[in-house]
C-alpha positions in Angstrom: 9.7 -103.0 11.8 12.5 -101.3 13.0 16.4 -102.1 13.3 18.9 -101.0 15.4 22.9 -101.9 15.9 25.6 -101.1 18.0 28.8 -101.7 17.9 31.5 -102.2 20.3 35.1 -101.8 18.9 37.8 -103.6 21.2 41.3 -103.8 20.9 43.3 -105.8 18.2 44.6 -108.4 21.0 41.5 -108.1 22.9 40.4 -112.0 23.9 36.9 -112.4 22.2 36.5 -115.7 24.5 35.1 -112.9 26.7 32.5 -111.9 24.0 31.5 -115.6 23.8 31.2 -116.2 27.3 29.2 -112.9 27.6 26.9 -114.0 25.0 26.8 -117.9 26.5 26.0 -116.8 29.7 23.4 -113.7 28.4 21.9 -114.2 25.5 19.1 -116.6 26.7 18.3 -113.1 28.1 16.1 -111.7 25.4 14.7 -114.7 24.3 11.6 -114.0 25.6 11.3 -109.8 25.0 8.1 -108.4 24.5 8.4 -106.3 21.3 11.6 -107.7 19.8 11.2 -109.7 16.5 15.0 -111.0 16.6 18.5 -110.1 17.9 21.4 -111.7 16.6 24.2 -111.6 18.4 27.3 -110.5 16.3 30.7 -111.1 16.7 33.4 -110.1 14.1 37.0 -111.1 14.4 40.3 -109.7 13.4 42.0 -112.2 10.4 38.7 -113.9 10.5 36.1 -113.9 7.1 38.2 -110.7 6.1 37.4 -108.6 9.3 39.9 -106.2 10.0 38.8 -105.5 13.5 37.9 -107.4 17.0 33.8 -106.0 17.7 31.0 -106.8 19.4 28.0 -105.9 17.1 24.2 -106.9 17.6 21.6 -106.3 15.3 17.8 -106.2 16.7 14.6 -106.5 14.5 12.1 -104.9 16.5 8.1 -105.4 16.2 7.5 -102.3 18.3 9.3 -99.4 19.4 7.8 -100.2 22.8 10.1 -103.5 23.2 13.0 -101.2 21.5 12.3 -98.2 24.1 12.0 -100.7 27.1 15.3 -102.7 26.0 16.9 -99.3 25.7 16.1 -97.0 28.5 14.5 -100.1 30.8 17.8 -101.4 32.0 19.1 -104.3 29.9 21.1 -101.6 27.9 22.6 -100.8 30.5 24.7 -103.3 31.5 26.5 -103.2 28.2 27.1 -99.3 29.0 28.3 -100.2 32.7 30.8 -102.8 31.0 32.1 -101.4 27.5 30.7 -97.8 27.9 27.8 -96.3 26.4 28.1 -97.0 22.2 26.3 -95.0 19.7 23.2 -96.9 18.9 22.1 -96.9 15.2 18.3 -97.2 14.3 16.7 -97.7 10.8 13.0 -97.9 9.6 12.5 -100.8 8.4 12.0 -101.1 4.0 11.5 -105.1 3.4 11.5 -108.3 5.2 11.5 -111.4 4.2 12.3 -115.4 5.7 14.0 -117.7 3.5 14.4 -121.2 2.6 16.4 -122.1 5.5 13.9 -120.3 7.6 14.4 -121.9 11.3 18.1 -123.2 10.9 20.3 -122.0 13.1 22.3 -119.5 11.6 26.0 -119.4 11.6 27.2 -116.2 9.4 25.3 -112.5 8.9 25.9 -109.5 6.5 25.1 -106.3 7.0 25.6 -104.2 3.9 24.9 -100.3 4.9 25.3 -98.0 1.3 24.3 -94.6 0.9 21.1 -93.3 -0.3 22.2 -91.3 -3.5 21.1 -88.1 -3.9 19.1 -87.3 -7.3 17.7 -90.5 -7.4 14.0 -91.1 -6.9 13.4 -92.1 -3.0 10.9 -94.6 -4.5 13.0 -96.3 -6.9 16.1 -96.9 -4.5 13.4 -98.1 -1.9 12.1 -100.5 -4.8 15.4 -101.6 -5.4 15.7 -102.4 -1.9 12.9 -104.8 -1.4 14.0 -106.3 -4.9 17.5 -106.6 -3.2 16.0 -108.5 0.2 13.8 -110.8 -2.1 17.2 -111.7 -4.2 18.5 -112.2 -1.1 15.9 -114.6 0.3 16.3 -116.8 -2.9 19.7 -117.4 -2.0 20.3 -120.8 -1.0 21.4 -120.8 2.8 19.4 -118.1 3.3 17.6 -117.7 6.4 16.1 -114.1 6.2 16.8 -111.2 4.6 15.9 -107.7 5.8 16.3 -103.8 4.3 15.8 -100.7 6.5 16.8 -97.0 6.1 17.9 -94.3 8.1 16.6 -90.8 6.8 18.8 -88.9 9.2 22.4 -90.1 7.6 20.2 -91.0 4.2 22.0 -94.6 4.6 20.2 -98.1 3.5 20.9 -101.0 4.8 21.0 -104.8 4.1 21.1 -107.5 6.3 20.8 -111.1 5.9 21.7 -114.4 8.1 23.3 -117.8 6.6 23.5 -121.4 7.4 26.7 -121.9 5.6 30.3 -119.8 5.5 29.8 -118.8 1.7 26.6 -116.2 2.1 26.1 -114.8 -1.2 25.6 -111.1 0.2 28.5 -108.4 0.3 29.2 -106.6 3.2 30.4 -107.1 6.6 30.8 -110.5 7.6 29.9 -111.7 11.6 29.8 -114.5 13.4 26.3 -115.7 14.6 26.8 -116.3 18.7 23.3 -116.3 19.1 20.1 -115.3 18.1 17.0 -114.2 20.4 13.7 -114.8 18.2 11.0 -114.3 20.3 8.5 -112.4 17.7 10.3 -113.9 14.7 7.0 -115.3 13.4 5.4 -111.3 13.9 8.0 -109.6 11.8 5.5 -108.0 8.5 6.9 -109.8 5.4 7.4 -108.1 2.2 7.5 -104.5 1.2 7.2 -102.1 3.9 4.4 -98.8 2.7 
């Protein structure tokens, strides 16, 4: 499993009706990807569940880099670099996995929780602590998955997880669930990932 996020920034006054129309007209788009476990699309908005920015922010679960490699450099990408500009696009192997009680709800909120790796600490035991993290997480009720990934370049872990209801019991970043794309949900390795 791998993830991957981008995330487009817009202006404080910026009209995210255009996000939602975007997305409404879109998303159907990837509902069928070879390769791609799940993409939520994310929207956060300025005043709204604490956000103190308008963005544009989708998170990918990706079965294979294949799918990932032919989403990126295959030409859906590019039609969010021809509109917004090309974003930075952030990739993590993934650490844990796991589907929750409300497994196959529609979900309405997501958190993404990124945290450095600390250094002197065992890569083991934070890596441990992060599967016991997405399990916590996928006990939660209103849960509907829960996933951990890392990236080794910045030494940054991160959480994410998707709710049914507007109280997710997660920290982080709170988004707005537009969308979500789950054509290999049901292929996405469960549990600890090594």
């Amino acid at each position: 499993m791998h993830a991957m996020q981008y995330e487009l920034t817009l202006p404080a006054d910026y009209d995210m009706d255009v996000i939602r129309d975007r997305v409404a007209r879109k998303g159907h788009l990837l509902d069928d990807w070879e390769g791609l476990g799940l993409k939520a699309y994310l929207m956060r908005e300025r005043g709204s569940d604490g956000s103190p920015v308008n963005q544009y922010a989708p998170f990918y679960l990706w079965n294979t880099v294949e799918g990932m490699n032919a989403f990126l450099w295959g030409g859906a990408f590019q039609g969010i670099s021809n509109d917004f500009g090309r974003p930075s696009v952030r990739q993590w192997t993934g650490v844990a996995y796991e589907e929750c009680g409300a497994a196959g709800s529609p979900p309405r909120l997501a958190v993404r929780h990124r945290q450095p790796v600390p250094d002197g600490m065992e890569l083991s035991a934070v890596m441990e602590d992060a599967v016991r993290e997405t399990a916590r997480l996928a006990g939660e009720s209103g849960a509907v998955l829960a996933a951990a990934a890392v990236d080794t370049g910045r030494w940054e872990l991160v959480h994410f997880s998707l709710w049914v209801h507007d109280a997710p019991k997660a920290e982080g970043d709170v988004f707005q669930v537009l969308h979500l794309s789950a054509p290999g949900q049901d292929r996405l390795p469960r549990g600890r990932r090594w």
